[in-house]
N, C-alpha and C positions, 0 to 999 in steps of 0.2 A: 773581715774580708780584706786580702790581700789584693791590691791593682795588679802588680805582675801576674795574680792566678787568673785574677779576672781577663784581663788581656790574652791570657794564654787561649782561654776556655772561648771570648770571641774570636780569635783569629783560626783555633780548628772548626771551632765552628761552623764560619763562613766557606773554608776548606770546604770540608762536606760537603755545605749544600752548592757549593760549586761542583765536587765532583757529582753528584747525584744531578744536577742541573746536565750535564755533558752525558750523563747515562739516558735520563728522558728524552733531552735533543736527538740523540740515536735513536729514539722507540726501541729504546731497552727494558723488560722488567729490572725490577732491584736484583744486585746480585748483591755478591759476598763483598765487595767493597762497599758497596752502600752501608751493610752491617757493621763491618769493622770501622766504618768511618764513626758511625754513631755510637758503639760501642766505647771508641776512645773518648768521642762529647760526655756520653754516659761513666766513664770514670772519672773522668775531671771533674764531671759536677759534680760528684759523691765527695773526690777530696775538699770540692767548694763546701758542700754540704757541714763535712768535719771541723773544718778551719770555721765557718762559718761560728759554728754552733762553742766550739772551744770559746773559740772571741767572747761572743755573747757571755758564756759562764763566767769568763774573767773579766766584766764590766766595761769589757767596750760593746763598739756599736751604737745606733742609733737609738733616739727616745722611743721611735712608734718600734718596737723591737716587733711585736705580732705582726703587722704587715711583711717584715724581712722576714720572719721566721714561714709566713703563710708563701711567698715567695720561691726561697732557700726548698719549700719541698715542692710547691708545683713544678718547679723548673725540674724536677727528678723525674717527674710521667712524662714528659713531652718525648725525651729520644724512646723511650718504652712504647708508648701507644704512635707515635711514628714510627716504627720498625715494625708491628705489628698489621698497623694499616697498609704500611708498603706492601708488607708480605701477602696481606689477603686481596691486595689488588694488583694482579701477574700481568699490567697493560704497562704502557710508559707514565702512567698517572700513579703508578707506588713508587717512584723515584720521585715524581713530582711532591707527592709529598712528605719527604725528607728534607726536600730542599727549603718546603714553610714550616716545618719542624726543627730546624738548626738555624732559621733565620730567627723562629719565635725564642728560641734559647738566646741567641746573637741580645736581640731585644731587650729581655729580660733578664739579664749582666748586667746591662746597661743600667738598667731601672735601678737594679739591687744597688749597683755602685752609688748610685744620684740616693736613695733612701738610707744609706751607710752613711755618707757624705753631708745627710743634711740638705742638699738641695730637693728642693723640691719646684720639678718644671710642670 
């Protein structure tokens, strides 16, 4: 796990759920920004995903490697079943929850990093 990717993947992250935040405060449904927002969270985490997984093969990484590895793939349903949620709920509540969907990714960077790293908070 690279910190510059990691860093990358929080800071669009928060993006997102900032623009989606500014979409609900309108009582907007989610539109096509909302998707494209988490679309781009959604390829980032895939190359987190790769890098991830490379690493691991060439003996880095952490000792509890199954918790990072159980990790590395939850974080890949979140902007998938957030986009889906968004879509099936057409009020200002499918923007809202994009915005606890790219914060829970935001979150779960974090963890990954601190379980890569050996700390354990």
């Amino acid at each position: 796990m690279t910190n510059a990717l990691a860093t990358v993947i929080i800071v669009v992250s928060l993006l997102a759920a900032a623009f989606s935040a500014v979409t609900a405060f309108r009582n907007r449904p989610m539109g096509w920004g909302d998707l494209v927002a988490l679309g781009v969270v959604e390829v980032l985490l895939i190359v987190q995903a790769v890098v991830g997984f490379a690493k691991l093969g060439g003996d880095e990484g952490p000792k509890d490697g199954a918790t990072f590895v159980g990790y590395l793939l939850a974080v890949l349903l979140i902007p998938a079943a957030g986009a889906g949620w968004g879509l099936l709920e057409r009020s200002r509540w499918g923007p809202g929850v994009i915005v606890v969907a790219c914060l829970a990714v935001a979150i779960m960077i974090v963890r990954m990093q601190q379980i890569w790293q050996g700390t354990v908070v």
